[in-house]
C-alpha positions as MATLAB code, in Angstrom:
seq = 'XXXXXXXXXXXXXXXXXXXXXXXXXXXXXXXXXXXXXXXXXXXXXXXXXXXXXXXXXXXXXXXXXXXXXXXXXXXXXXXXXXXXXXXXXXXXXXXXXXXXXXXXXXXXXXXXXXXXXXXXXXXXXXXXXXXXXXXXXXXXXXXXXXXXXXXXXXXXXXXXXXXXXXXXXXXXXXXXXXXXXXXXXXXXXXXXXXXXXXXXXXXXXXXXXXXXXXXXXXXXXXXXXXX';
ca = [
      30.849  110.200  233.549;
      31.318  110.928  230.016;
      33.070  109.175  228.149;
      34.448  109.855  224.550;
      34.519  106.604  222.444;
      36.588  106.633  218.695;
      36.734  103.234  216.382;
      38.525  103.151  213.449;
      39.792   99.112  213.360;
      37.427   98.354  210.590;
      35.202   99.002  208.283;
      33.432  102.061  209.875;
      34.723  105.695  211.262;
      32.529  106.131  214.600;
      32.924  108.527  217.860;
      30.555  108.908  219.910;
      30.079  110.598  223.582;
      27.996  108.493  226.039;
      26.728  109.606  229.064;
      27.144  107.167  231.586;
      24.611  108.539  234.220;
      21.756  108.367  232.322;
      22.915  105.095  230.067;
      22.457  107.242  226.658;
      24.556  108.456  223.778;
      24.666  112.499  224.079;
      25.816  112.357  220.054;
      27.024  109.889  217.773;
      28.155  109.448  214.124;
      29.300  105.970  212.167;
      30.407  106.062  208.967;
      30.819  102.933  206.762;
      34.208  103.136  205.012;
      37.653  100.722  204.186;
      39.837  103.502  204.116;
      40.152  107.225  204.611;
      39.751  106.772  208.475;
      42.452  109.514  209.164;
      40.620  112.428  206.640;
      37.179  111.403  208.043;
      38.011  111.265  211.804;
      38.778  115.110  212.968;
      35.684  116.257  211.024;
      33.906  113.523  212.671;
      34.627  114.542  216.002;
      34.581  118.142  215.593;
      30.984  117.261  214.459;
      29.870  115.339  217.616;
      31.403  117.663  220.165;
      29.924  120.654  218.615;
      26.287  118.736  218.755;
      27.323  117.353  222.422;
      27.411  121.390  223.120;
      31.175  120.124  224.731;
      34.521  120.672  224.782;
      36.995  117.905  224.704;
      38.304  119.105  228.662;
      34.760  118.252  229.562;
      35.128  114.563  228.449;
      36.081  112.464  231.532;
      38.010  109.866  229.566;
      38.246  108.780  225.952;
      38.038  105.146  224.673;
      39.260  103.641  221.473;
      38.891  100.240  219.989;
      42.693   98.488  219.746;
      42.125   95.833  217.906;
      42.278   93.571  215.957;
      41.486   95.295  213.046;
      43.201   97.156  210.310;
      46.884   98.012  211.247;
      46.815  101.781  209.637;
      43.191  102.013  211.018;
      44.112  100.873  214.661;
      46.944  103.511  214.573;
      44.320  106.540  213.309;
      42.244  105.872  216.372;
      44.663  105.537  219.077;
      46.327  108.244  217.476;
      43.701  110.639  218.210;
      42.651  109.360  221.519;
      45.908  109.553  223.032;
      46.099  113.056  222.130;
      42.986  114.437  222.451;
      43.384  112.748  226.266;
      47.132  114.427  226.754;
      45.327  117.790  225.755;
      42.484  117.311  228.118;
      44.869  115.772  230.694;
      41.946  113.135  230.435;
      42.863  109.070  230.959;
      42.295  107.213  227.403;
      41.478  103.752  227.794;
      41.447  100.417  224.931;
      39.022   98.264  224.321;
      38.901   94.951  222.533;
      37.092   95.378  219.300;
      36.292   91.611  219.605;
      34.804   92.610  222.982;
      33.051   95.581  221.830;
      31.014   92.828  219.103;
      30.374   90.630  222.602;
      29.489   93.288  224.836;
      25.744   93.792  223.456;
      24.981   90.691  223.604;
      26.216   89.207  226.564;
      24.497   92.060  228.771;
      21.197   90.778  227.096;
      21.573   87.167  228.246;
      25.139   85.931  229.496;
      23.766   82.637  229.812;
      24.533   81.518  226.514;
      28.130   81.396  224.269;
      28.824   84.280  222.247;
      31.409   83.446  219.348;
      33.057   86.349  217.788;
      34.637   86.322  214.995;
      36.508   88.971  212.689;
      37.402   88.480  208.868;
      41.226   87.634  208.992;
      41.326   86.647  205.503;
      42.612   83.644  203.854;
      39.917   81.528  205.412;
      41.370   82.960  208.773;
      39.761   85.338  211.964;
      40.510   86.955  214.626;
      38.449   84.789  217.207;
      37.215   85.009  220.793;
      34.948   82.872  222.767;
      32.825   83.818  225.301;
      31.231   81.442  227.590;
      27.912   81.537  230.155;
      28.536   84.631  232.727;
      31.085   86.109  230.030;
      33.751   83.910  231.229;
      36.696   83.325  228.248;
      36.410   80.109  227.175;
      38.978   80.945  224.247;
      41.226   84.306  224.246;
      41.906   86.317  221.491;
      44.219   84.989  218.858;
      44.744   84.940  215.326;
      42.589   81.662  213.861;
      41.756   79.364  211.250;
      37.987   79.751  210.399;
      37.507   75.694  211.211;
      38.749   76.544  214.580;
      35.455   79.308  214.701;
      33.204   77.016  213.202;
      34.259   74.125  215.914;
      33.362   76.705  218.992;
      29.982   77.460  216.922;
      29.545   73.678  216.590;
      30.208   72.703  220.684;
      27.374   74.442  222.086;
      24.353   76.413  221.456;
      26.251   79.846  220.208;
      25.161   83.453  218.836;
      27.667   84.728  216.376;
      28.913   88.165  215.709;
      31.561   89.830  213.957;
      32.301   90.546  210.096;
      33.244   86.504  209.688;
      30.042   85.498  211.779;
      28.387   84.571  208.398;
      31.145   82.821  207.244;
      31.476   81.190  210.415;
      27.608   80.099  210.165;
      28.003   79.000  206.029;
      30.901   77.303  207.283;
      29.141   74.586  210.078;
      27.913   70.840  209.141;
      24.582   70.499  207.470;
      23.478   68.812  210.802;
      24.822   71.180  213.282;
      22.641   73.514  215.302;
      21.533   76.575  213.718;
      23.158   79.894  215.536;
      20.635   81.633  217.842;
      21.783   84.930  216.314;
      24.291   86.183  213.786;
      25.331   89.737  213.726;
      27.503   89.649  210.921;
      28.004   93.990  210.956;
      31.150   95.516  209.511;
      32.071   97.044  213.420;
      30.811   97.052  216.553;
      28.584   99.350  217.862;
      30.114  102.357  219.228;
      27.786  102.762  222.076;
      29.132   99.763  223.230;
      32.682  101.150  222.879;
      32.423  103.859  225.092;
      30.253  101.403  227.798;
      33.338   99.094  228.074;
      35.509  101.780  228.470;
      33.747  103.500  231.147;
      34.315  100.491  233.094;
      37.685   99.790  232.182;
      40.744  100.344  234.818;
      42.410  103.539  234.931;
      45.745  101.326  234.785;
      45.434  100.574  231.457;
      46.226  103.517  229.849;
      47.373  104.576  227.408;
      46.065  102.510  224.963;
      48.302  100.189  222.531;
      47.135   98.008  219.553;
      46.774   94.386  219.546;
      46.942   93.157  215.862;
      47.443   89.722  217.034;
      49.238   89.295  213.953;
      52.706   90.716  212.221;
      51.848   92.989  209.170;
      52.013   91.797  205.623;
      54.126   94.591  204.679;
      58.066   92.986  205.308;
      61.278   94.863  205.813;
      63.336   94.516  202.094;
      65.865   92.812  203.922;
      67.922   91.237  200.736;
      68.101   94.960  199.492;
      69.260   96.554  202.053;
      72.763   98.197  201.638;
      75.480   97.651  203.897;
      76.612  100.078  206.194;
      79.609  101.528  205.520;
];
């Protein structure tokens, strides 16, 4: 199978195809960047296919990170991966970009908690909780950093995500020191398109989960009557 993966929810604009058969990226780019997502991400891909030596109607299925993550970058991605997959009549799938900082490192060793943890700000993060075997000991959700730093606290934990350091400054002076922090700006996009290989045909098409309402607010008090 190959699979076309796109991430835009953070800092980074990454695509990637990945060749599921023989476990390898076929060609890749990631480029570190707050904004600009929507300029950089046709180029991008343009780029990759034309190194892949592929068309998009040779991809088997296209998967994009949904969040959390930026709300105008979340909407770039799934943007493009919904269409590119209604043009190549392809299935596009979502992945969890909290999942997508896991995924590495849980099929290394599942044996051990795997904290991840995404820069909210405000001293807040998008958190998720991954237990021995991968099980979800706490489900995505909008978060105070304490509530990160208690998980990190409770048992022997690696920590990854863009708040992972802040997670780790933030623990007692006698708690137990992480057994990893990844503390990158996004996930890997490898690991992207592995998580949407396996993901269910049912469900597409992708949506975003911002797990939290935009700061941007509807003017209500100036609005103008109808008439």
């Amino acid at each position: 199978m190959l699979v076309l993966a796109i991430d835009t929810a953070l800092a980074a604009c990454s695509a990637a195809v990945f060749d599921t058969v023989h476990g390898r990226v076929v060609a890749g780019e990631s480029l570190p960047m707050l904004r600009g997502h929507a300029e950089a991400l046709v180029p991008l891909l343009a780029r990759i296919m034309q190194h892949a030596k592929l068309k998009f109607a040779d991809i088997d299925r296209v998967a994009v990170t949904t969040g959390p993550g930026s709300f105008t970058g979340l909407r770039v991605g799934i943007s493009a991966a919904r269409g590119i997959a209604l043009a190549a009549k392809k299935p596009a799938l979502g992945v969890s970009t909290l999942s997508a900082y896991a995924a590495a490192h849980l099929a290394e060793d599942a044996s051990v908690q795997v904290v991840a943890a995404i820069d909210a700000r405000h001293e807040h993060v998008y958190l998720q909780v991954f237990g021995p075997g991968g099980r979800i000991v706490v489900a995505p959700r909008l978060a105070h950093l304490s509530e990160a730093v208690k998980a990190a606290y409770g048992a022997p934990s690696r920590l990854v995500g863009s708040a992972a350091q802040s997670v780790a400054d933030s623990l007692p002076k006698n708690a137990p020191v992480p057994l990893r922090i990844d503390a990158r700006d996004a996930p890997a996009i490898e690991w992207v398109a592995r998580l949407g290989a396996l993901a269910p045909e049912a469900q597409a098409p992708p949506k975003p989960e911002y797990l939290r309402a935009p700061d941007a607010q509807p003017q209500n008090a100036a609005r103008l009557p109808r008439r």
